[in-house]
DSSP file (Angstrom, degrees, kcal/mol; ACC not computed):
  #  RESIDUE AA STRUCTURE BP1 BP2  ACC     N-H-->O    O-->H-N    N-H-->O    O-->H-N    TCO  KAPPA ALPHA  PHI   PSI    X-CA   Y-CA   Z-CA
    1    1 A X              0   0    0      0, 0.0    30,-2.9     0, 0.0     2,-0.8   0.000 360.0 360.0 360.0 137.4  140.9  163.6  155.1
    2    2 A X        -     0   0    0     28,-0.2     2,-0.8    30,-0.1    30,-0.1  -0.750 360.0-165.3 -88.1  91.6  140.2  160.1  155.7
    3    3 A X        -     0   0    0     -2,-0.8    30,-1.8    28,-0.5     2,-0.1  -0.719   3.3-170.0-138.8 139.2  142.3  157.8  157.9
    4    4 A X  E     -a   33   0A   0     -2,-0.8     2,-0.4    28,-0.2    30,-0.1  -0.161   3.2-176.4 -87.1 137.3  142.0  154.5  157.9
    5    5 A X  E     -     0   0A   0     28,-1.2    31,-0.8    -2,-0.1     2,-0.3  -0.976  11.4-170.3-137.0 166.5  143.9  152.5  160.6
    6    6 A X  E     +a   36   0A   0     -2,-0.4     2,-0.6     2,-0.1    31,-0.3  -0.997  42.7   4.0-150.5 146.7  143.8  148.5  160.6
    7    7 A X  E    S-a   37   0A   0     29,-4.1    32,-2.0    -2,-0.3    31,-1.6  -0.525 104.3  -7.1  92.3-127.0  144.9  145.6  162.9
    8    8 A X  E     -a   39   0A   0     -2,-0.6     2,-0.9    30,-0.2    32,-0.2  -0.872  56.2-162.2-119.2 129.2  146.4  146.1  166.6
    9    9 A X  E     +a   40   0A   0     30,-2.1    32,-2.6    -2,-0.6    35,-0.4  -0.727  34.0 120.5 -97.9  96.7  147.2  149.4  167.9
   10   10 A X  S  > S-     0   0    0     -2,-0.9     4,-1.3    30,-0.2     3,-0.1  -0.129  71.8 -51.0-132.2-129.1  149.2  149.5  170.5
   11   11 A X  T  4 S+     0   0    0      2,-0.2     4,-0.1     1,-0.2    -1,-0.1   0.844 127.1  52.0 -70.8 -39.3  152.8  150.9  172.0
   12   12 A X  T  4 S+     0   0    0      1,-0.2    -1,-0.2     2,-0.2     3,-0.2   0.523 113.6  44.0 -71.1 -13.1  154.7  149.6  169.1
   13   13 A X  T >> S+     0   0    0      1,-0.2     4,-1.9     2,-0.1     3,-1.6   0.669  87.0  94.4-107.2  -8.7  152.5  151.2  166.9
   14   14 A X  H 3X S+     0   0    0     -4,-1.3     4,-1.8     1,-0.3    -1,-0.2   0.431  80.5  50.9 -24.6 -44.3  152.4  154.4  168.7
   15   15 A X  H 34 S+     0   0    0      2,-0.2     4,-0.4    -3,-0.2    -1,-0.3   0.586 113.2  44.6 -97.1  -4.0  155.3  156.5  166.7
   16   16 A X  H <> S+     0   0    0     -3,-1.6     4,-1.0     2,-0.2    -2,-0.2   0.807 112.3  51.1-107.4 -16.0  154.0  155.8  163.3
   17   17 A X  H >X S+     0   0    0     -4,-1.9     4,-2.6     2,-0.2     3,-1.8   0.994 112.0  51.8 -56.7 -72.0  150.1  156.6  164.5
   18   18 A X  H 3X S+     0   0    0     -4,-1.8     4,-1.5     1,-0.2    -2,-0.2   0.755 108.6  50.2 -63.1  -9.6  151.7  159.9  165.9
   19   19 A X  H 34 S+     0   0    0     -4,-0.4    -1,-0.2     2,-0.1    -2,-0.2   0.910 113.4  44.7 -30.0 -64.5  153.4  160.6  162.4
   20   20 A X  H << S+     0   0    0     -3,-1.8     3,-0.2    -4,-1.0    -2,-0.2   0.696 115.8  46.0 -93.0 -17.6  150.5  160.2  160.7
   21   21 A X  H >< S+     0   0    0     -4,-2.6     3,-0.6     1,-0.2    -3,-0.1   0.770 105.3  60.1 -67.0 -27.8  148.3  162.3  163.4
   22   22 A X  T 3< S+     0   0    0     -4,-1.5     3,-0.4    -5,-0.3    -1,-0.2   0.644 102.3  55.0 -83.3  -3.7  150.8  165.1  163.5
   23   23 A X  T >  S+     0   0    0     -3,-0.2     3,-0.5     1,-0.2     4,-0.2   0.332  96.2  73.1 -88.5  -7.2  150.3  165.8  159.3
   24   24 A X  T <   +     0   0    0     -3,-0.6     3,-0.3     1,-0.3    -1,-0.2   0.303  64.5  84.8-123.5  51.3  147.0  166.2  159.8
   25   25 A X  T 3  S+     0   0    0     -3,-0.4    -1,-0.3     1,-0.2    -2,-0.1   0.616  80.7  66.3 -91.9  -5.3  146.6  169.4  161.4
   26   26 A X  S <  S+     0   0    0     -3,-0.5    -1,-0.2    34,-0.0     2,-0.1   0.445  86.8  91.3 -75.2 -31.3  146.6  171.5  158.1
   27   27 A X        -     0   0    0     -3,-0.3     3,-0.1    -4,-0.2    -3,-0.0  -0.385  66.2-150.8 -95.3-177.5  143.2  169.9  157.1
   28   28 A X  S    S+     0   0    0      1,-0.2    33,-1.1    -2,-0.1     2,-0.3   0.327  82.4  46.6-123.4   6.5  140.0  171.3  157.9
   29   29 A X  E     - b   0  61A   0     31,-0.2     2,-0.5    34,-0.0    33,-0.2  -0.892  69.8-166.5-137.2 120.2  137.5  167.3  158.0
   30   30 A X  E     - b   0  62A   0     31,-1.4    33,-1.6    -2,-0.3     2,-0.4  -0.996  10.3-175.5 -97.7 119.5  139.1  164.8  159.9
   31   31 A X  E     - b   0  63A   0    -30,-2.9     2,-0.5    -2,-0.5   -28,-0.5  -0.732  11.5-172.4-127.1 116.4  138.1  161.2  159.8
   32   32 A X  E     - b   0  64A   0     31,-2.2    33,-3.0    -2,-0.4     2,-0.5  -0.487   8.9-170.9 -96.7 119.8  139.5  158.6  161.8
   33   33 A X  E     +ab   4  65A   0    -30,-1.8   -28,-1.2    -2,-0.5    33,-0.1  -0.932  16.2 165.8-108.7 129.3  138.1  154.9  160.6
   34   34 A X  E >   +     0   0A   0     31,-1.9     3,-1.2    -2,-0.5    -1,-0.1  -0.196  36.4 116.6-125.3  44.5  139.2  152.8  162.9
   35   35 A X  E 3  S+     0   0A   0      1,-0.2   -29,-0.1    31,-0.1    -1,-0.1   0.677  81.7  50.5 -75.2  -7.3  136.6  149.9  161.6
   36   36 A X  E 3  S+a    6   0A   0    -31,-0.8   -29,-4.1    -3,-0.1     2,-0.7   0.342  82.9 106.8-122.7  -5.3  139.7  147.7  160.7
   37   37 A X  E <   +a    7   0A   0     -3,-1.2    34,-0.4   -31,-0.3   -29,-0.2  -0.669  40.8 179.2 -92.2 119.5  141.4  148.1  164.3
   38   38 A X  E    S+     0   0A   0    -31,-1.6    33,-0.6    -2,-0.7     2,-0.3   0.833  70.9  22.0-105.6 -17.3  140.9  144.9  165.6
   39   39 A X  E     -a    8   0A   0    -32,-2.0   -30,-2.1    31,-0.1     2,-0.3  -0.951  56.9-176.6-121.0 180.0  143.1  146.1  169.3
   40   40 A X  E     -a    9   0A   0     -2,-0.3   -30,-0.2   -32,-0.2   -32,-0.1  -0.854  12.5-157.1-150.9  98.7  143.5  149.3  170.3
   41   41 A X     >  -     0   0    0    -32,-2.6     4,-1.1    -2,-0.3     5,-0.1  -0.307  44.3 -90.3 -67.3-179.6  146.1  150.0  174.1
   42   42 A X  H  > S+     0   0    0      2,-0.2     4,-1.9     3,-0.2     5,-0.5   0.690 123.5  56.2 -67.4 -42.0  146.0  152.9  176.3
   43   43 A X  H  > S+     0   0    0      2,-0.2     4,-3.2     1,-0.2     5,-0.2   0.999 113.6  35.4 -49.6 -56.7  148.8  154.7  174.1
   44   44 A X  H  > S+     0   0    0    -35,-0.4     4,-1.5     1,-0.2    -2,-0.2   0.914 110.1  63.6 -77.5 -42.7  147.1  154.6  171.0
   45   45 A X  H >X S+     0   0    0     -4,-1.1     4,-2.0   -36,-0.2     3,-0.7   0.919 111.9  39.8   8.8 -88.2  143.8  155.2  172.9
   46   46 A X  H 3X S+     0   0    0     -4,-1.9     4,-5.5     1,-0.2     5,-0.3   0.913 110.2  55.4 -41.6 -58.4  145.4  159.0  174.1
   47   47 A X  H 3X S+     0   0    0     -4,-3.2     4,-0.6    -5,-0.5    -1,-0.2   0.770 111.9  39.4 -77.9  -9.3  146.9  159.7  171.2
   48   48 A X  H <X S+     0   0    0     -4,-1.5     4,-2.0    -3,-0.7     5,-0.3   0.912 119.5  46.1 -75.5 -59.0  143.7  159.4  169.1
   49   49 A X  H  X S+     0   0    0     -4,-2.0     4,-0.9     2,-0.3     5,-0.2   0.803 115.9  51.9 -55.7 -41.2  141.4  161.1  172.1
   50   50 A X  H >X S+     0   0    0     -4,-5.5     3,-4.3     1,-0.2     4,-1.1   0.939 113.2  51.8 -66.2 -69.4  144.9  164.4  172.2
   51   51 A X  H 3X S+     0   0    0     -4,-0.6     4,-3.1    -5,-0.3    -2,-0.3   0.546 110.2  39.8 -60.5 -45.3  144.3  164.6  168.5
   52   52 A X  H 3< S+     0   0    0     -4,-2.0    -1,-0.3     2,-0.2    -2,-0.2   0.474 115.2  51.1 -95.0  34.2  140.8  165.1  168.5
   53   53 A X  H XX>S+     0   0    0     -3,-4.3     4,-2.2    -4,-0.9     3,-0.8   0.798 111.9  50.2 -71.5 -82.3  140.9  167.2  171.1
   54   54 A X  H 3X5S+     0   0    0     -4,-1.1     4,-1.8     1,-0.2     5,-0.2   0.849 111.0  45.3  -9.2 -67.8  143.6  169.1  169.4
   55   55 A X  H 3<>S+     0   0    0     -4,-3.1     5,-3.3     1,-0.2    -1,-0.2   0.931 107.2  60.2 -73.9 -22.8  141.9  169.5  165.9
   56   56 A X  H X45S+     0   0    0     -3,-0.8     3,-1.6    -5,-0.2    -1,-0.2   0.917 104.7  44.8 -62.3 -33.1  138.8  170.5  167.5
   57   57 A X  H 3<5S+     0   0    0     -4,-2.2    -1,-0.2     1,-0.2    -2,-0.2   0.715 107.7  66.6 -78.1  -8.1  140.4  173.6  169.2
   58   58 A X  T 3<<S-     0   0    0     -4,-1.8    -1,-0.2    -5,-0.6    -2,-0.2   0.475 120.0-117.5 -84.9   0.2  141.8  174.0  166.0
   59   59 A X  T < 5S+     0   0    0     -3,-1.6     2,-0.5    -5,-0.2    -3,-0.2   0.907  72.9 132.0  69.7  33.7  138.5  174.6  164.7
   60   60 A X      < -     0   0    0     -5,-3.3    -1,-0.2    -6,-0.2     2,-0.2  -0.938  58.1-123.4-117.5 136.1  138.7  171.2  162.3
   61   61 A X  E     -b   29   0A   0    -33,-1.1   -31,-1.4    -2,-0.5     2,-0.2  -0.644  34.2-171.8 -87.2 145.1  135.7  169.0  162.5
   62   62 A X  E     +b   30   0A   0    -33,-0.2     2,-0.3    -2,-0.2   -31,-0.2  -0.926  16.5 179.7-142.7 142.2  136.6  165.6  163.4
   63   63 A X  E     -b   31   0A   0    -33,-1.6   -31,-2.2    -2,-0.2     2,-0.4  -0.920  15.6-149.6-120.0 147.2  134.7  162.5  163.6
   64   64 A X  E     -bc  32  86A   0     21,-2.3    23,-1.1    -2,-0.3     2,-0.6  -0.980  15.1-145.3-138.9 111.4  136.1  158.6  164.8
   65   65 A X  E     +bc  33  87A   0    -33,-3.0   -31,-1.9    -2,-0.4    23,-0.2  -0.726  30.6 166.1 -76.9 121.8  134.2  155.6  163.0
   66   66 A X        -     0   0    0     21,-2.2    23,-0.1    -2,-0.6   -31,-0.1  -0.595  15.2-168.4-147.6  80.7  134.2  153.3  165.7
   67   67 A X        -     0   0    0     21,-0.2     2,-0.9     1,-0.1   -33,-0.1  -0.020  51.5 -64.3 -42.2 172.6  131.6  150.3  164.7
   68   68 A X  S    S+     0   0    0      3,-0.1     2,-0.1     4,-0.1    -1,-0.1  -0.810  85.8 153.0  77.0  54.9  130.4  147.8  167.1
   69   69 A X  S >> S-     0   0    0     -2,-0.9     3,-0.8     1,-0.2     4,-0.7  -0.586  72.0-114.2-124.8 162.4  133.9  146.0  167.7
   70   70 A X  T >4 S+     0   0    0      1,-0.3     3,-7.5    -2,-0.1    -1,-0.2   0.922 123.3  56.7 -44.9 -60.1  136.2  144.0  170.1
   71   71 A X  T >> S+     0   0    0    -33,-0.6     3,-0.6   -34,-0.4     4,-0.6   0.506  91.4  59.9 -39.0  -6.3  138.0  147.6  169.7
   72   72 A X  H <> S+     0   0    0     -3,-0.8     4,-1.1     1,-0.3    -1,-0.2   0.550  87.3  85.4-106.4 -12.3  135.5  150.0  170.8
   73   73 A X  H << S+     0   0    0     -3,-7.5     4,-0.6    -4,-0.7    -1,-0.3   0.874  88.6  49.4 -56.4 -32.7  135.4  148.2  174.2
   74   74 A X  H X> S+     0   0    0     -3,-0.6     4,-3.0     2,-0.2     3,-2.2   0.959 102.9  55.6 -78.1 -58.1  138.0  150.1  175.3
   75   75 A X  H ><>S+     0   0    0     -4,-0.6     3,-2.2     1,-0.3     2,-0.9   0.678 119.4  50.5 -34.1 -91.2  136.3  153.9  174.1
   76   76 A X  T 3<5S+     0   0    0     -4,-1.1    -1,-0.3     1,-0.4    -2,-0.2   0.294 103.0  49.5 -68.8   7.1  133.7  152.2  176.4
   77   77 A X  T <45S+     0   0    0     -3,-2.2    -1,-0.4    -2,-0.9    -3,-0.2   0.933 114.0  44.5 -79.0 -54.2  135.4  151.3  179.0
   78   78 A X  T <<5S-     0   0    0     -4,-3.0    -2,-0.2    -3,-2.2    -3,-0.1   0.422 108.1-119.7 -78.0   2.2  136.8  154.4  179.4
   79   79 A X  T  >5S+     0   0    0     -4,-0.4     4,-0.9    -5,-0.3     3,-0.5   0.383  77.7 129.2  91.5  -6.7  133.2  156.4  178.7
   80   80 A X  T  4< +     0   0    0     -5,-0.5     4,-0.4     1,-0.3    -1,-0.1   0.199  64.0  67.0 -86.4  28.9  135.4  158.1  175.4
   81   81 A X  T  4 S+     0   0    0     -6,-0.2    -1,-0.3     2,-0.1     5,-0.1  -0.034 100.4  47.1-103.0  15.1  132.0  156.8  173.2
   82   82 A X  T  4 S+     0   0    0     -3,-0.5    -2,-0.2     3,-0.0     4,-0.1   0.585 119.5  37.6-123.9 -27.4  130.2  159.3  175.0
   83   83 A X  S  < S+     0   0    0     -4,-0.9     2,-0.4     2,-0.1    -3,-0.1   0.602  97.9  71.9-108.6  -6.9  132.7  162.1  174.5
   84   84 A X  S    S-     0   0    0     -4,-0.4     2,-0.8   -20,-0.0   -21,-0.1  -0.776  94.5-106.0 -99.8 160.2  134.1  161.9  171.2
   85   85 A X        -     0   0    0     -2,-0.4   -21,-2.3   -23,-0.2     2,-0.1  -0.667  57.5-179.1 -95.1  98.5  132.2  162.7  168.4
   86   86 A X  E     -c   64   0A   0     -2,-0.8     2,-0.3   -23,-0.2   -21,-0.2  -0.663   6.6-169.5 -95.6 146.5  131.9  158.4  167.3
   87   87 A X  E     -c   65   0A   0    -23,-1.1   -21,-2.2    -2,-0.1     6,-0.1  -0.961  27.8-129.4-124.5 173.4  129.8  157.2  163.9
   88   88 A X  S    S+     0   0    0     -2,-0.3     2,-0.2   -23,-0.2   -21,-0.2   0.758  88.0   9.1 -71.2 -16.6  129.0  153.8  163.2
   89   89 A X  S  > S-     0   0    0    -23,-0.1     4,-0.7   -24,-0.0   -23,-0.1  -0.723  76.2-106.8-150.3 173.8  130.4  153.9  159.6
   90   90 A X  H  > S+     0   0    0     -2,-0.2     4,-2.0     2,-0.2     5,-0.2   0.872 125.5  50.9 -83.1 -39.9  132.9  156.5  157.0
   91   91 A X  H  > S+     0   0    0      1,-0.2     4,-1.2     3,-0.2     5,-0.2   0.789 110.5  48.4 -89.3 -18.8  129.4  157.3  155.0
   92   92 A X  H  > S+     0   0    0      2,-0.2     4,-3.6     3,-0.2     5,-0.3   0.949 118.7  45.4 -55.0 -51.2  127.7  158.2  158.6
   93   93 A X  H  X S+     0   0    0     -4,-0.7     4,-1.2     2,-0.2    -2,-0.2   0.918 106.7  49.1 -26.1 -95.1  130.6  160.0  158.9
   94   94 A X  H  < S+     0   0    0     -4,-2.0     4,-0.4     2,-0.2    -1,-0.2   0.578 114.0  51.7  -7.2 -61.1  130.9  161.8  155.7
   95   95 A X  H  X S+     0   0    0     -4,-1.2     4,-1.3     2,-0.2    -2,-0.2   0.825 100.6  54.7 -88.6 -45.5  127.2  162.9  156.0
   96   96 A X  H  X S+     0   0    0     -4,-3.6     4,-2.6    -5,-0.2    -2,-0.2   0.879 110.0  56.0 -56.7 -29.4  127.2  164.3  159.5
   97   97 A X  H  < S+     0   0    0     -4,-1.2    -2,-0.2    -5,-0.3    -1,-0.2   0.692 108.7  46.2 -69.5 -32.4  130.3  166.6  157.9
   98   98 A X  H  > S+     0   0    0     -4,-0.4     4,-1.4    -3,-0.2     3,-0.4   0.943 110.3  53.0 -65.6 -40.6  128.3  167.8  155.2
   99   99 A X  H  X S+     0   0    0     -4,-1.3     4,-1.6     2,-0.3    -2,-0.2   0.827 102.8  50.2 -75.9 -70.6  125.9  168.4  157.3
  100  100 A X  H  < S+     0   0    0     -4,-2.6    -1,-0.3     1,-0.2    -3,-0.1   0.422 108.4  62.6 -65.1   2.5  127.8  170.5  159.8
  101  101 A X  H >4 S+     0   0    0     -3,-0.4     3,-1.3    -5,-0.1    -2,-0.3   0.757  97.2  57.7-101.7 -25.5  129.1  172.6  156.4
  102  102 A X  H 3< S+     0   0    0     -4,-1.4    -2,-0.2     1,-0.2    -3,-0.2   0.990 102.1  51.4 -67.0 -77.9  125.6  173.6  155.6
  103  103 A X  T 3<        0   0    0     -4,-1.6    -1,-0.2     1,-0.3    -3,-0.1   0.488 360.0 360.0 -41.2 -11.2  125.1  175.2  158.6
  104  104 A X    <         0   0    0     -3,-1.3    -1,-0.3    -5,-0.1    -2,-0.2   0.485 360.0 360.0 -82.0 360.0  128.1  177.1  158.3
């Protein structure tokens, strides 16, 4: 599953992000494009970083498109570009996820 998030993330946007994070524990590819998130707070920021902690111990491979953006200063501020599994694009994405199904 693909999802797409756009614009400013922040506190206010915080219960409908966790909404849409808590549906997607059922699927077995997660991809979070956040190419369209133009800020990103410490809330929203957590609750991406619990979730794919979460779906990884859930044994779902997860990827976060996070491009070259104001937003992605913050993953690097806080070093979470080194520790989430980031691509630059959905077809980067997409292809490292095939990729890791072949080998299964």
């Amino acid at each position: 599953m693909i999802v797409r998030a756009d614009g400013e993330l922040d506190a206010f946007a915080a219960p409908d992000l966790a909404d849409v994070l808590v549906k997607l524990f059922d699927d077995e590819n997660v991809v979070f494009d956040l190419t369209g998130v133009t800020f990103m707070d410490s809330t929203a920021l957590g609750l991406v970083a619990r979730a794919v902690r979460e779906l990884r111990d859930l044994g779902t491979r997860v990827r976060v498109v996070l491009p070259e953006s104001t937003a992605r200063r913050i993953f690097e501020i806080t070093t979470l570009d080194r520790v989430l599994p980031v691509s630059e694009s959905v077809s980067e994405a997409l292809s490292t996820e095939e990729r890791a199904e072949e080998t299964r």
